[in-house]
GUPA-992318 format. One record per residue: residue in one letter; x, y, z of N, C-alpha, C in turn. Coordinates in steps of 0.001 Angstrom, whole numbers, padded with zeros to 6 digits, always signed. Example, Ala and Ser with C-alpha at 12.3 -4.5 7.8 and 13.67 -1.06 7.14 Angstrom:
// residues 2
A+013190-005690+007800+012300-004500+007800+013200-003300+007800/S+012850-002250+007080+013670-001060+007140+012900+000030+007870/
// end
This chain:
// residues 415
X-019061+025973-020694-018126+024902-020372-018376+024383-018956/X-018302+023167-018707-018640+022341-017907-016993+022582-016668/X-017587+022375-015609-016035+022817-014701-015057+021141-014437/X-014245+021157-014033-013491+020057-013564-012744+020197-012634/X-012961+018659-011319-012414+019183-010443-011738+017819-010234/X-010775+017583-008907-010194+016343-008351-010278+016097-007605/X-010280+014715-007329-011346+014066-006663-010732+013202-005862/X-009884+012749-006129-008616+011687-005940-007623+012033-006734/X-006309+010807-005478-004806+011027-006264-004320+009947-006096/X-003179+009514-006432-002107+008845-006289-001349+008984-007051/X+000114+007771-006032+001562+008418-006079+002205+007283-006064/X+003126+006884-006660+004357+006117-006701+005543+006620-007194/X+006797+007157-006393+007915+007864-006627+008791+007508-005840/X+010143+008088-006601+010892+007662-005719+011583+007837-004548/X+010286+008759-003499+010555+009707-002526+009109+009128-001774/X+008495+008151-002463+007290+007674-001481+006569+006991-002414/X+006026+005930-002090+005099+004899-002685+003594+004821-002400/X+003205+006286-002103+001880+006684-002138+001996+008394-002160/X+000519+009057-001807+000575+010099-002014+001043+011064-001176/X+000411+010490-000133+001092+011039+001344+002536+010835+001936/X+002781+009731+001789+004847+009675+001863+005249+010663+000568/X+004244+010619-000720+005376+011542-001380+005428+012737-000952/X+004198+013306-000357+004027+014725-000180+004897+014811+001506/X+005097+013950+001782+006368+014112+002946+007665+013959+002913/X+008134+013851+001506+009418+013408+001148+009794+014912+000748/X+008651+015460-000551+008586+016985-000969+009131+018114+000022/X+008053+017858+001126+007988+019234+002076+009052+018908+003051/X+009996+017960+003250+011189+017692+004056+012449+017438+002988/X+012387+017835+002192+013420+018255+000631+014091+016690+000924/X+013543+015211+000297+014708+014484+000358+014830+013554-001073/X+016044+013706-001378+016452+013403-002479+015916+011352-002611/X+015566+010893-003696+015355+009784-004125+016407+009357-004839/X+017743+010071-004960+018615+009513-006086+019496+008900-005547/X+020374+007497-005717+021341+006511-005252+021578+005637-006227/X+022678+004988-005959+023305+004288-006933+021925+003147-007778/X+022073+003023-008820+020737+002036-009233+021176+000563-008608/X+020338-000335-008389+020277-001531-008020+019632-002571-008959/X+018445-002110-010198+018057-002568-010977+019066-003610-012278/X+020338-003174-012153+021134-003791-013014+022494-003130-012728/X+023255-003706-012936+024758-003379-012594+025729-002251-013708/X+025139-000716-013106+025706-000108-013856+026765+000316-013928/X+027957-000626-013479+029741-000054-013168+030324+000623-014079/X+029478-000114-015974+030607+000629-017163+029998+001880-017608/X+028977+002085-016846+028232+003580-017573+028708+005354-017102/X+028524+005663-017409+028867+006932-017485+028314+007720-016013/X+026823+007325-015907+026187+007846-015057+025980+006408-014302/X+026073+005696-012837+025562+005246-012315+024719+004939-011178/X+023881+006409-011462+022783+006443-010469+021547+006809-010993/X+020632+006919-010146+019153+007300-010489+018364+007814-009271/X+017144+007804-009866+016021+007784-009174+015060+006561-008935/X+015219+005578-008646+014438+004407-008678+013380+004609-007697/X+012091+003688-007951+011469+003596-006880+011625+002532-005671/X+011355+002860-005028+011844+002086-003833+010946+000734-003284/X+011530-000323-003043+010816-001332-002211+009273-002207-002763/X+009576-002122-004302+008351-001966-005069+008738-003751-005439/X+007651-004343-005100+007064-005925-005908+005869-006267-006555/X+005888-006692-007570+005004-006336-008235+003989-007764-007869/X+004537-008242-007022+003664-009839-006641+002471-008857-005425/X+002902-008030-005069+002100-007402-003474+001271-007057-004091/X+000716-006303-005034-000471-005848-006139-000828-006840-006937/X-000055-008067-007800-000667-008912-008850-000099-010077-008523/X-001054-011383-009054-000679-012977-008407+000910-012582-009772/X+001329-013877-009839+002542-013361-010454+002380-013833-011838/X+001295-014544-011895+000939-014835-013736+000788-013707-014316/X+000043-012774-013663-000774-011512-014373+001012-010470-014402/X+001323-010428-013421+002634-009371-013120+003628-009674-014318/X+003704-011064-014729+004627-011490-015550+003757-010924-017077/X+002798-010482-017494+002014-009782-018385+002258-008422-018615/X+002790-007691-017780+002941-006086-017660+004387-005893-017741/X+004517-004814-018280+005789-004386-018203+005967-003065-016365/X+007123-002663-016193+006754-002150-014961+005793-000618-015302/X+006107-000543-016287+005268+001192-016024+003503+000770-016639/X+003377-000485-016871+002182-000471-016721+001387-000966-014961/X+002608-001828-014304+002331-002022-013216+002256-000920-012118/X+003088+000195-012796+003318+001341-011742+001819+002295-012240/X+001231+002215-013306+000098+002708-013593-001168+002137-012519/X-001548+000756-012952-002150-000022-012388-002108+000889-010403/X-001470+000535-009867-000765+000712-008469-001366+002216-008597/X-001136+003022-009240-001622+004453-008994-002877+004480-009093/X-003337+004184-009935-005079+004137-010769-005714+003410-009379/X-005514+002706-008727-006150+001557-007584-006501+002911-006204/X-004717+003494-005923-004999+004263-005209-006200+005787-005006/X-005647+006143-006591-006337+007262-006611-008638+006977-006891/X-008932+005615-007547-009820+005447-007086-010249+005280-005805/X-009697+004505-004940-009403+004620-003450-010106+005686-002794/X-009284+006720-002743-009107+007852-002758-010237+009081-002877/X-010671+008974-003732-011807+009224-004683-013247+008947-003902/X-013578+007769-003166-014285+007175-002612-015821+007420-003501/X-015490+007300-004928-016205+006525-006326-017042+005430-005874/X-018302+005100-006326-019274+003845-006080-019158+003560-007410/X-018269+002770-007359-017982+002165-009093-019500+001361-009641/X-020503+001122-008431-021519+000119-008961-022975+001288-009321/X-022342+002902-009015-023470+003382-009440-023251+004237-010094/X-021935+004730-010826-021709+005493-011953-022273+004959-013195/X-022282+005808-014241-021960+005569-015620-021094+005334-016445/X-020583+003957-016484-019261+003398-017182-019407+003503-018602/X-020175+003961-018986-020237+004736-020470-019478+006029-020836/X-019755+006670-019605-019093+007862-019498-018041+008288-018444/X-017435+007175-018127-015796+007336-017312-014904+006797-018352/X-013926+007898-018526-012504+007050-019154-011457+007223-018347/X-010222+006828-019653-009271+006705-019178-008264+007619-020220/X-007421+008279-019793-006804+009327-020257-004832+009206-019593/X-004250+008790-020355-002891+008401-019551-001667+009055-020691/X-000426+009166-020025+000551+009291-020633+001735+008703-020038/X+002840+008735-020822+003599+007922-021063+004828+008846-022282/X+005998+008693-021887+006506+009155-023512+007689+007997-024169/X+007691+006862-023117+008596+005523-023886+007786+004190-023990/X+006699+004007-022974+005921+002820-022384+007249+001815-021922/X+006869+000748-022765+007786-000876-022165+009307-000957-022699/X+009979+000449-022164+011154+000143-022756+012059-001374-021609/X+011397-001693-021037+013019-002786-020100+011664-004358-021063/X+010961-003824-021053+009892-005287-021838+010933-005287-023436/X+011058-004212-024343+012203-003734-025433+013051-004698-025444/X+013901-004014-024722+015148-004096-023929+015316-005872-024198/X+014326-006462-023120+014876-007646-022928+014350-008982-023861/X+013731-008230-024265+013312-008809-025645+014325-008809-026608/X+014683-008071-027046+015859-008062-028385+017142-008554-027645/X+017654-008346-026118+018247-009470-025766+018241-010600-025925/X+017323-010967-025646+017069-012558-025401+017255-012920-027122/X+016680-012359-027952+016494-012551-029163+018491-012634-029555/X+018969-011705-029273+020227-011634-030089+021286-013040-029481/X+020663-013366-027759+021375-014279-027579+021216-015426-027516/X+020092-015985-028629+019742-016813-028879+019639-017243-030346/X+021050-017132-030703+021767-017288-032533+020349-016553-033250/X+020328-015757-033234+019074-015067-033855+017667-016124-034242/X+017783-016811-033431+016327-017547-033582+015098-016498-032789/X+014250-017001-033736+013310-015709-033653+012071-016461-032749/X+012568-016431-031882+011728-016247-030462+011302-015295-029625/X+010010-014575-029426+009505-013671-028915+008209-014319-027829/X+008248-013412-026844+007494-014139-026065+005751-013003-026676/X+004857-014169-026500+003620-013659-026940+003112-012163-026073/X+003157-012240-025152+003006-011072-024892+004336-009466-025146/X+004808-009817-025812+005872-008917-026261+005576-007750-026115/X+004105-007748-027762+004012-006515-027935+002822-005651-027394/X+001904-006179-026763+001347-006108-025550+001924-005253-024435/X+002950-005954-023718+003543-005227-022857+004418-003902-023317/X+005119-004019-024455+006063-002271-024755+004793-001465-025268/X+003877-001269-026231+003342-000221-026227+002366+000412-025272/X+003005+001924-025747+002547+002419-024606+001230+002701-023906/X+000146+002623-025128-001175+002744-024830-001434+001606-023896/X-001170+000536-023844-001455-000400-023157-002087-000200-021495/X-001630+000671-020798-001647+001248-019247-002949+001372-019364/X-003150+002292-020100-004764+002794-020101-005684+001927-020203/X-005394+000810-021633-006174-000471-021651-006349-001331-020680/X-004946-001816-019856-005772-001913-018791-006142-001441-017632/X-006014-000365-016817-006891+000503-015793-008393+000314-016725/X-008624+000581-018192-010255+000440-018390-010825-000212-018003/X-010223-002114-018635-010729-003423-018219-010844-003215-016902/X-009676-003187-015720-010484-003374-014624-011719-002610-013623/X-011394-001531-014293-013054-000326-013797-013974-000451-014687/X-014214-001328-016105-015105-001033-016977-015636+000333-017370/X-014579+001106-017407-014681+002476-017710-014252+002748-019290/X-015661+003022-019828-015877+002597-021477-016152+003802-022280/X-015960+004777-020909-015968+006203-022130-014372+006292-022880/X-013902+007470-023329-012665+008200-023738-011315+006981-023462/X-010088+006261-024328-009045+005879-023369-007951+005766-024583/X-007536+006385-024335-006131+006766-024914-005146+006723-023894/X-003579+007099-024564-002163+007375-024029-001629+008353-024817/X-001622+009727-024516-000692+010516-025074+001208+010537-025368/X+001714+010719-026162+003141+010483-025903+003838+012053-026452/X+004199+012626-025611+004660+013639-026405+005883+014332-025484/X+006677+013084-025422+007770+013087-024218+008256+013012-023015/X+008562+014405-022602+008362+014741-020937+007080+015687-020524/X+006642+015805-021811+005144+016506-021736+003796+015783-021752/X+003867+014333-021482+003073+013050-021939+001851+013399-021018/X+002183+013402-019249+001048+013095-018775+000202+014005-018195/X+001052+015367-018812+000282+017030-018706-000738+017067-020167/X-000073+016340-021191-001202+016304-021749-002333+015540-021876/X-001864+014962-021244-003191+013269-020711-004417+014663-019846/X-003490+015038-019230-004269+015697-018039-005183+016692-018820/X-004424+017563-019873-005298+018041-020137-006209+017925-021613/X-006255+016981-021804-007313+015815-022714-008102+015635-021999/X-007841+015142-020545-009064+014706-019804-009929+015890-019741/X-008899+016935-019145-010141+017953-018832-010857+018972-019762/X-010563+018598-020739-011252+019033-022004-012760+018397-022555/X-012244+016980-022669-013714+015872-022624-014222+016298-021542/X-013965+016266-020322-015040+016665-019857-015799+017921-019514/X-015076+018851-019852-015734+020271-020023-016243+019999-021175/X-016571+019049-022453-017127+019584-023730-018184+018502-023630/X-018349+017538-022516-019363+016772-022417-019286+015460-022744/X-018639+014965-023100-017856+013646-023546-017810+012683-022490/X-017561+012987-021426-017257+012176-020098-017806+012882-018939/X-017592+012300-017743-018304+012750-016184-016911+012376-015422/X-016281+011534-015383-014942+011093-015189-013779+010179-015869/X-012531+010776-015177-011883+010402-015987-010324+009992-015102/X-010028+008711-015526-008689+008565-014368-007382+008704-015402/X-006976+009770-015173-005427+010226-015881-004612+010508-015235/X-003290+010763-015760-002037+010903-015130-001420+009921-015508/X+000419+009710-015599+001251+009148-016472+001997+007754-015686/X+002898+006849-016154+003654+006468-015948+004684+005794-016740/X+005829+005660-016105+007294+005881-017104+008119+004809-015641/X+009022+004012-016332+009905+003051-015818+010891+003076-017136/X+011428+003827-017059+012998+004009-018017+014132+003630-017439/X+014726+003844-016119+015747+003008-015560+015881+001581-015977/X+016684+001405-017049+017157+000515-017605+018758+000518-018312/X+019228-000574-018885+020605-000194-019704+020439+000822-020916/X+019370+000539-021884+018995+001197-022582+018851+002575-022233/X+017618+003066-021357+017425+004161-020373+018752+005198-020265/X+020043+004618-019271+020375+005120-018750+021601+005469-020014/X+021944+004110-020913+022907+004796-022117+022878+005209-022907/X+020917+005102-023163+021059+006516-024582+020803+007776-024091/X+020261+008020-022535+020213+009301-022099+021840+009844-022390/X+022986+008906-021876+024332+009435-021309+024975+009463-022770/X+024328+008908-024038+024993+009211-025073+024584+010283-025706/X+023532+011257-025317+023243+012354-025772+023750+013216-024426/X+024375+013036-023730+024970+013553-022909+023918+014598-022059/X+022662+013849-021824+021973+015118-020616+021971+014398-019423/X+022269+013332-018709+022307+013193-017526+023656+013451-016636/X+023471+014008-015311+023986+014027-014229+025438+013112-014071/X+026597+013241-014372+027515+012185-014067+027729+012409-012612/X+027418+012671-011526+028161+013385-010400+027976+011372-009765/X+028685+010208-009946+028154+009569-009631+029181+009499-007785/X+029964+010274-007506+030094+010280-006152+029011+011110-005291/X+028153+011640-005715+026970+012375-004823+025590+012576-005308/X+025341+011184-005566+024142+010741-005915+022876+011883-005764/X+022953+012089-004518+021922+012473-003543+021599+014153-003726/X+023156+014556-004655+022613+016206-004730+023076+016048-006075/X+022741+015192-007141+023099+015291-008548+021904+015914-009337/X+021168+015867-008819+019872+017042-009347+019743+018122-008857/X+020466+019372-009085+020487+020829-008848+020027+021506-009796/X+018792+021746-009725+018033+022841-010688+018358+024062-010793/X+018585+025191-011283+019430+026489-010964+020319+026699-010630/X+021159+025756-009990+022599+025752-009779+023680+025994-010365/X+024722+026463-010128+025652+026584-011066+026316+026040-012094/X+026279+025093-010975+027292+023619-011103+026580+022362-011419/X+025224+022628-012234+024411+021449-012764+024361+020761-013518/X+024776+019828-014144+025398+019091-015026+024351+017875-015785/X+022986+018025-015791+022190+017123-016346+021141+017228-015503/X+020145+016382-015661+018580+015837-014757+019447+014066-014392/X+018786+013887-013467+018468+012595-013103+017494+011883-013624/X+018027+010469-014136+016483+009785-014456+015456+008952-013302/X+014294+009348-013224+013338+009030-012504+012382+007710-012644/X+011671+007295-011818+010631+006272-012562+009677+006369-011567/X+008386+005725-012059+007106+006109-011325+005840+006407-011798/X+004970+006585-011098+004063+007358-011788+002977+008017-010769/X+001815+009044-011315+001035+009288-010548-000478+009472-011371/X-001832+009446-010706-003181+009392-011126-004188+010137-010393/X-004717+011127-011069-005450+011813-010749-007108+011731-011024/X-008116+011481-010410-009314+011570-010871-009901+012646-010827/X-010177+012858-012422-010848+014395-012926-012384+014197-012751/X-013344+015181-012032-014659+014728-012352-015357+016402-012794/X-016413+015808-013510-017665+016919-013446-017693+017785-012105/X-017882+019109-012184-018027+019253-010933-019561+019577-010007/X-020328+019320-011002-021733+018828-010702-021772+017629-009839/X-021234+016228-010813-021424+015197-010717-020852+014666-009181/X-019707+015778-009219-018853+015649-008398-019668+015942-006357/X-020191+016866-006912-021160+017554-005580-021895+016604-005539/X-022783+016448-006258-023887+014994-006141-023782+014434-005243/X-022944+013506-005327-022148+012258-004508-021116+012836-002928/X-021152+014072-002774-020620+014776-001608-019227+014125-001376/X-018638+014143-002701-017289+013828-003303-015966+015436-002449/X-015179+014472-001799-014000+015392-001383-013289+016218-002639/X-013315+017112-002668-012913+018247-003570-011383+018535-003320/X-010108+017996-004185-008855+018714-003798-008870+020029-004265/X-009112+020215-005846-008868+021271-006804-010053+021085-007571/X-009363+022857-008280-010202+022860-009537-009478+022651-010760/X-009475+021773-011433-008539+022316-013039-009284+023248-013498/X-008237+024265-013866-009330+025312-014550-008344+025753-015959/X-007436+025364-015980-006628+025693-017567-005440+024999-017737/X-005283+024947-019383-004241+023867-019766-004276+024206-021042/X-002396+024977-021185-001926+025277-022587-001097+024104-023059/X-000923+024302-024442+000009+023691-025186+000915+024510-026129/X+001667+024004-026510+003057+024831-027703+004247+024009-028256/X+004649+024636-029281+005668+024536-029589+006994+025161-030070/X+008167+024617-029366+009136+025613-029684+009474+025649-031141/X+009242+024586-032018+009461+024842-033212+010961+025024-033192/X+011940+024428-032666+013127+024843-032635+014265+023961-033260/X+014547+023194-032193+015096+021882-032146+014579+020570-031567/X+015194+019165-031991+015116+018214-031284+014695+018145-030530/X+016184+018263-029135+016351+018368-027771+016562+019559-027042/X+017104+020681-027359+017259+021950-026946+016189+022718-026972/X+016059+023685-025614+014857+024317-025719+015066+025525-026116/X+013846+026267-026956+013800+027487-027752+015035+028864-026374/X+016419+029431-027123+017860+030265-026119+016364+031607-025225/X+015492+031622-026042+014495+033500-025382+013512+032762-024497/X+013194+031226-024757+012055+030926-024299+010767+030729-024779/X+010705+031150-026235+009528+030909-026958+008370+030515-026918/X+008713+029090-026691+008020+028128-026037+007289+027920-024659/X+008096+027993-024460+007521+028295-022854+006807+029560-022145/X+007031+030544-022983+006410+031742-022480+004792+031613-023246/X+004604+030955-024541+003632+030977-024881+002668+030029-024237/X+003232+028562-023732+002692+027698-023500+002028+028354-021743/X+002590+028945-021573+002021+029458-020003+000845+031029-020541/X+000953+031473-021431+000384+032538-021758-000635+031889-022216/X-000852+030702-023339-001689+030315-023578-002897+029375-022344/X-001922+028925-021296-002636+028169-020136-003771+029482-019134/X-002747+030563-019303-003560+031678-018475-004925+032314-018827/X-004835+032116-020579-005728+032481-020895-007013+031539-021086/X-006497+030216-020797-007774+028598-020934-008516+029076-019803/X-007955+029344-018666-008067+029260-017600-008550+031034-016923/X-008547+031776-018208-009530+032870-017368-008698+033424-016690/X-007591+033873-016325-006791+034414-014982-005559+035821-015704/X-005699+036502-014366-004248+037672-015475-003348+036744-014381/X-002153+037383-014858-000811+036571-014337-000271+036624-012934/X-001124+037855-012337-000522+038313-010993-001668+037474-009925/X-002614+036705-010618-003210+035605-009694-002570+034342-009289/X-001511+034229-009740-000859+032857-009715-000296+033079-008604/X+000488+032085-007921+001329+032210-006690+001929+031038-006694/X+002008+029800-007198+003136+028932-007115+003210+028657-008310/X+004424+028090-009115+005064+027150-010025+005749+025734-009595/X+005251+025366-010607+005937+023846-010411+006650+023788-011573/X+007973+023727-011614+008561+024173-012773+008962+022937-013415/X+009331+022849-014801+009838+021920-015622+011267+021676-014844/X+012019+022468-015048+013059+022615-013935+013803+020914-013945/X+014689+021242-015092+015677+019981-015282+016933+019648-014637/X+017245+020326-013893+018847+020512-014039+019970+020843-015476/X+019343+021087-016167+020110+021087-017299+020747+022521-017690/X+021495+022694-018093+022270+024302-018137+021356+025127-019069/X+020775+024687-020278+020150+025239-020970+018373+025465-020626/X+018170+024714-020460+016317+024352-020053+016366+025249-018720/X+016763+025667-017595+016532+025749-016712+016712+027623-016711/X+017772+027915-017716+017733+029345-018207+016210+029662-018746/X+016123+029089-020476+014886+029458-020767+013726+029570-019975/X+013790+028857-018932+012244+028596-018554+012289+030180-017358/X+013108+030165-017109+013246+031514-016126+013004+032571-017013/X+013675+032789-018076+013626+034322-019092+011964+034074-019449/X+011215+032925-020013+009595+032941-020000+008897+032746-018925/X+008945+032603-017486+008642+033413-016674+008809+034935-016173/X+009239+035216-016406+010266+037053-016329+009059+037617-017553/X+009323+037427-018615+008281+037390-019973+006544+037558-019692/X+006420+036727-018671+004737+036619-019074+004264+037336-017549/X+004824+037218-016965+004547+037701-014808+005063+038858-014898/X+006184+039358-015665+006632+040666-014990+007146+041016-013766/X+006684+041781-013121+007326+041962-011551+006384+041309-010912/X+005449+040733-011304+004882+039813-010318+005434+038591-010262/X+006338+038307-011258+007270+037113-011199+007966+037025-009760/X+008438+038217-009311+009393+038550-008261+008321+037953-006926/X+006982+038069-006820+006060+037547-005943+005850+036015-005740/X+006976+035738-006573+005887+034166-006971+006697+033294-005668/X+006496+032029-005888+007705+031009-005365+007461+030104-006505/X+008435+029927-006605+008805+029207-007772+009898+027614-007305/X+009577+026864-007611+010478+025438-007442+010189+024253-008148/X+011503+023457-007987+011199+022394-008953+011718+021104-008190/X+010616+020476-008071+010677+019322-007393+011258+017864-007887/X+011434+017971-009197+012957+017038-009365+014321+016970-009314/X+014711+018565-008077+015445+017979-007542+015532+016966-006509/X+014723+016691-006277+013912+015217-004957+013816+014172-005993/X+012637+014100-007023+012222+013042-007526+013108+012569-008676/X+014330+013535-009309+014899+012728-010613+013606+013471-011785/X+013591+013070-013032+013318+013400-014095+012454+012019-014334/X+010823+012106-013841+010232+010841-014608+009372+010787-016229/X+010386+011918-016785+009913+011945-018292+008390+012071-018829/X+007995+010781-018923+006837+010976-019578+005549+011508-018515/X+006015+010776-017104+005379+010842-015418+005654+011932-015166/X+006183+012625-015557+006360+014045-014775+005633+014645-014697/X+004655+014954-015449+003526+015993-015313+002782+015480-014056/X+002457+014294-014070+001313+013761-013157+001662+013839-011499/X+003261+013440-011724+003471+013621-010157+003716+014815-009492/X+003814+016232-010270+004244+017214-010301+002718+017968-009963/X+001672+017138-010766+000259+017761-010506-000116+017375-009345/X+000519+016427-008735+000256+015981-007607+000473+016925-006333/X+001739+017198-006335+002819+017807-005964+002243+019238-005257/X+001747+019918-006789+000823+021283-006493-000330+021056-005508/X-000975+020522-006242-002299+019998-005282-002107+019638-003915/X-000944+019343-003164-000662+018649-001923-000267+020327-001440/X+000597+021254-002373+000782+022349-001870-000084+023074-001329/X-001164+023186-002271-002325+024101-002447-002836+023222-000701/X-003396+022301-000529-003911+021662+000651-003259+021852+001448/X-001887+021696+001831-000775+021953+003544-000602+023430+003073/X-000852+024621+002158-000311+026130+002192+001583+025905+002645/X+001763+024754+001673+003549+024790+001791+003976+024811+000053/X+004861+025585+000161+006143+025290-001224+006761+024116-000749/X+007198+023221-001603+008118+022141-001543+009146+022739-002196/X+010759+022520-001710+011546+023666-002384+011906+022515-003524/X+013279+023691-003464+013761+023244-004777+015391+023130-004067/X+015960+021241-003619+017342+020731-002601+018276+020962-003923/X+019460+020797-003271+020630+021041-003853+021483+022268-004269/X+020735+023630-003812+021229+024657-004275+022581+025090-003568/X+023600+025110-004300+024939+025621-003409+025458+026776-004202/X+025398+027214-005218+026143+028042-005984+024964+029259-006810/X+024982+030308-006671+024102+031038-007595+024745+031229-008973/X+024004+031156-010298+024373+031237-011462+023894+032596-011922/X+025298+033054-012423+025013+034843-012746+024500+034460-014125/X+023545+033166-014598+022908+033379-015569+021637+033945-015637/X+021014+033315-013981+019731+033230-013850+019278+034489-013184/X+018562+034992-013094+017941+036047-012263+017864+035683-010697/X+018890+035798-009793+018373+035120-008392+017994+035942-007622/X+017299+037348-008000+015836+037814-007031+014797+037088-007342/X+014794+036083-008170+013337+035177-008395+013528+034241-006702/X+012210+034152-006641+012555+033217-005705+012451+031946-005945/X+013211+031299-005859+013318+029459-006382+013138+028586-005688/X+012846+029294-004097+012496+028145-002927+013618+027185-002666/X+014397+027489-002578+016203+026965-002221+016254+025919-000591/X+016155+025076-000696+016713+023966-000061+015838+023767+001535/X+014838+024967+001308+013816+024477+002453+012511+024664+001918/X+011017+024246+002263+009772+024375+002326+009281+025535+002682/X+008859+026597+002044+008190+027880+002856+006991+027674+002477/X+006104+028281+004226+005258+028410+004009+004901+029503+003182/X+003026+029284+003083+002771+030112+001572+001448+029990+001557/X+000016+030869+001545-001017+030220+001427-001372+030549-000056/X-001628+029039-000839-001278+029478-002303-003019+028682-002888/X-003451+029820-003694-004865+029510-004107-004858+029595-005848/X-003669+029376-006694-003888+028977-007882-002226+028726-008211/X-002313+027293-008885-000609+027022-008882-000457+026676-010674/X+000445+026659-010748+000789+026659-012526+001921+025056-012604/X+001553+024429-012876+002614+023505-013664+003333+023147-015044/X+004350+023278-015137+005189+023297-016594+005780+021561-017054/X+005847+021237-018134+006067+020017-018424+007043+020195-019987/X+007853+019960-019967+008678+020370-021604+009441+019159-022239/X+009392+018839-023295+009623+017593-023855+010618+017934-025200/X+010920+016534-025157+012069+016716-026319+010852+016390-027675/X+011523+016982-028792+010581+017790-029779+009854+019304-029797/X+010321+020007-028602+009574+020687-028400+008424+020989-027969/X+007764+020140-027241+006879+019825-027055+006600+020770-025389/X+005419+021908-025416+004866+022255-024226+004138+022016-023447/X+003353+021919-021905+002204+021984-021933+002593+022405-020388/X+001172+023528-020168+001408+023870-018730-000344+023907-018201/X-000502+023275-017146-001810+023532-016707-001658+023925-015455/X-003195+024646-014952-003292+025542-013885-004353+024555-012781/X-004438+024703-011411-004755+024320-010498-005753+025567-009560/X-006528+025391-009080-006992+026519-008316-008090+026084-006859/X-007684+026443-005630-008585+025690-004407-009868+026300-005114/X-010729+025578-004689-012405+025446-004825-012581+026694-004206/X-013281+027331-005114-013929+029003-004262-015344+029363-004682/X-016335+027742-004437-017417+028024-003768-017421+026648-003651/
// end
């Protein structure tokens, strides 16, 4: 098997609009959540979020083209630019035969949806749709275009498999290219769900955050007193390369991907497997892609919802697969900062690690005020500050409604 490494990143969140503000928003614990501004949510249940901040989509595209995209393909676009950037890629002397594109997503164009069947209902049902309709909501679309503009004509798909979308993008990519399929590959997710839709079918299945007087600490992961996730928007992009191909070109090396499980809880819907099922396998199965026993790990990036139920399981399948080396770990979950960007979560979260692994910091896990005699709190959860940490293989978790797992592993370059 062929190795894979990264090469480049980028970031758009709602704690920084690149990679480096995000990774300074992380390691100084500051929350992205405030009342939404996107639309006037006075009659809803929940009226706050995670939005991204200060974002026009005219500063990246003339406004013919911008008026073509829905935002989470624009928030794709915006990442994909950076993380080639980044990368410092000679797009004129690769092999565009063999670069793809590998993305996720788990709603695509829901406010493109949205305002479409508006317009439609308030217009005596005359059936007017604007031509680019369906163009802009599906979700593969992102990928289609990041290809067009790199002419990158290997591999290009969009995975959708929830809040597990762009962990499995990630690790699609790094599969093609360990099996020879590709040399590079620009993946990682994006999701713009803050919408009416967004925010009232989350609050009619009742998993978001009502705390709408304290916006700012309504995402408490492990907490007692946690009452939902926040919804997020954003996205982030990672360039996976050969790691041959990669040396060649005397290409900056962040990481190595070196493993990436998948699973299923087989359970329910929306609820995650009460023992952990799921999750203990999906990390058992990542340890073993990836060659490693369990007491090599040293950070988590946890799925880590705020949610009363998800945030138990995922602790009892850590406890499960680490043992007392669990007790060694640091463990945190960085949407209590960023909100819940669903299908984006994996990508900005891979980000996240990788920025760890480079500064030797945990980004904690803000909002903790109350310990829950559910959870085990000799784990360490990295509670409301940054510890240092010099951490040389990190684990990320991603869990989706359907059941849906996927956890991949990270490791600094050690030769």
């Amino acid at each position: 098997m062929r190795r894979v490494v990264v090469t480049g990143i980028g970031a758009l969140t709602p704690i920084g609009s690149n990679a480096n503000d995000y990774w300074d928003g992380l390691k100084n614990g500051v929350s992205g959540a405030a009342p939404i501004t996107r639309f006037d949510a006075e009659k809803f249940r929940t009226r706050f979020a995670c939005e991204v901040k200060d974002f026009n989509a005219e500063d990246h595209f003339d406004r013919k083209e911008a008026r073509k995209m829905d935002p989470f393909t624009q928030y794709a676009m915006v990442v994909a630019d950076e993380a080639i950037l980044d990368s410092n890629l000679n797009l004129d002397t690769i092999d565009h035969d063999r670069a793809g594109v590998i993305w996720g997503s788990g709603i695509g164009g829901l406010m493109t949806f949205q305002e479409e069947v508006k317009s439609y209902a308030n217009n005596d049902n005359t059936p007017r749709f604007n031509p680019f309709f369906i163009p802009k909501m599906i979700a593969d679309i992102s990928a289609g275009y990041i290809s067009i503009k790199y002419s990158f004509r290997g591999p290009n798909f969009v995975t959708v498999s929830a809040c597990a979308s762009a962990t499995n993008a990630l690790i699609d990519a790094m599969n093609y290219i360990k099996l020879g399929h590709m040399d590079i590959a620009i993946s990682g997710g994006s999701e713009a769900a803050v919408t009416e839709a967004g925010i009232g079918g989350f609050n009619a299945m009742k998993a978001l955050s009502e705390r709408n007087d304290s916006p700012q600490t309504a995402s408490r992961p492990f907490d007692k007193d946690r009452d939902g996730f926040v919804l997020g928007e954003g996205a982030a992009a990672l360039i996976l390369e050969e790691y041959e191909h990669a040396k060649a070109r005397g290409a900056k090396i962040y990481a190595e991907l070196i493993g990436g499980g998948m699973s299923a809880d087989a359970h329910h819907i929306t609820a995650p497997h009460p023992e952990g099922l799921g999750a203990t396998n999906v990390m058992k199965n990542a340890l073993r892609d990836a060659n490693l026993k369990p007491e090599e790990v040293d950070y988590i990036n946890v799925h880590g919802t705020s949610t009363p139920l998800g945030d138990v399981s995922e602790t009892i399948a850590i406890k499960k697969i680490f043992g007392e080396h669990a007790y060694n770990l640091n463990i945190s979950s960085t949407k209590s900062m960023t909100g819940h960007l669903l299908g984006a979560a994996g990508a900005i979260e891979a980000v996240a690690c990788i920025k760890a692994m480079e500064n030797s910091m945990v980004p904690p896990t803000i909002n903790h005020f109350t310990d829950d005699d559910q959870l085990d709190n000799k784990l360490n959860l990295t509670f409301n500050k940054a510890q240092k940490r010099e951490i040389n293989v990190a684990l990320s978790n991603t869990f989706g409604f359907g059941g849906h797992n996927t956890s991949i592993i990270f490791r600094k370059l050690d030769d």
